[in-house]
matplotlib code that plots the C-alpha trace (Angstrom):
import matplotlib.pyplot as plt

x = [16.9, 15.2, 11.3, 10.9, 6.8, 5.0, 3.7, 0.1, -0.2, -4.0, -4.7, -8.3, -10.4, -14.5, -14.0, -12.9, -10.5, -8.1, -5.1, -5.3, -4.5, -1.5, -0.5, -0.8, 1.2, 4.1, 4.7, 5.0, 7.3, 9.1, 9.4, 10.5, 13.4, 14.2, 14.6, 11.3, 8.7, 5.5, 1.8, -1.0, -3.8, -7.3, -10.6, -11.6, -14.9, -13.4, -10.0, -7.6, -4.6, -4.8, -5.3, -2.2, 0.1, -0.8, 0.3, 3.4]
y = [2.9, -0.8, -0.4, -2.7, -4.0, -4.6, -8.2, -8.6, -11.6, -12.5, -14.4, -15.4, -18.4, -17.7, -20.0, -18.5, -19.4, -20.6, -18.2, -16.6, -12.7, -14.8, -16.0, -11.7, -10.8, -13.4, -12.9, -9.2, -9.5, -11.9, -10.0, -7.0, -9.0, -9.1, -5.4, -5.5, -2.9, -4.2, -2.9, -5.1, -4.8, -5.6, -6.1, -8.6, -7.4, -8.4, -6.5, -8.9, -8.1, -4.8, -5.2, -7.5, -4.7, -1.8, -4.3, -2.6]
z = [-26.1, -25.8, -26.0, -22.3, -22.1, -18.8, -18.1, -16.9, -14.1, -13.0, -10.3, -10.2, -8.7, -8.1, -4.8, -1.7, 0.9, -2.1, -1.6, -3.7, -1.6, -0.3, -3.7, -5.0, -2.4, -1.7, -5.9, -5.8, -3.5, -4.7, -7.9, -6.0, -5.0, -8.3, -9.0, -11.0, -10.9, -9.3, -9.1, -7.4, -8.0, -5.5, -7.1, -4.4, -2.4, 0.7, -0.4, 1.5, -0.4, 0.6, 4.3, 4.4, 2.4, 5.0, 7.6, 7.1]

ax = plt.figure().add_subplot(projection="3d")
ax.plot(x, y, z, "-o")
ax.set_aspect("equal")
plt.show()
């Protein structure tokens, strides 16, 4: 059996209004196209990333 490790992505900026909720989700996504397992994520106070994945 091949021992398969996880990959840790951050996406972090102190300045708002930078994209970086858009940037989070467009790149899961992207990766899910890929076949790849995908967990984001939302430490942001304003917890935009997770407002635009329950759009759903």
């Amino acid at each position: 059996m091949q021992d398969k490790k996880g990959v840790i992505v951050a996406v972090v900026n102190n300045k708002g209004g930078v994209g970086k909720s858009t940037i989070c989700v467009n790149l899961g996504y992207a990766l899910t196209t890929l076949d790849r397992r995908v967990l984001v994520v939302d430490l942001d106070s304003q917890c935009n990333t997770s407002k635009l994945l329950m759009k759903t």
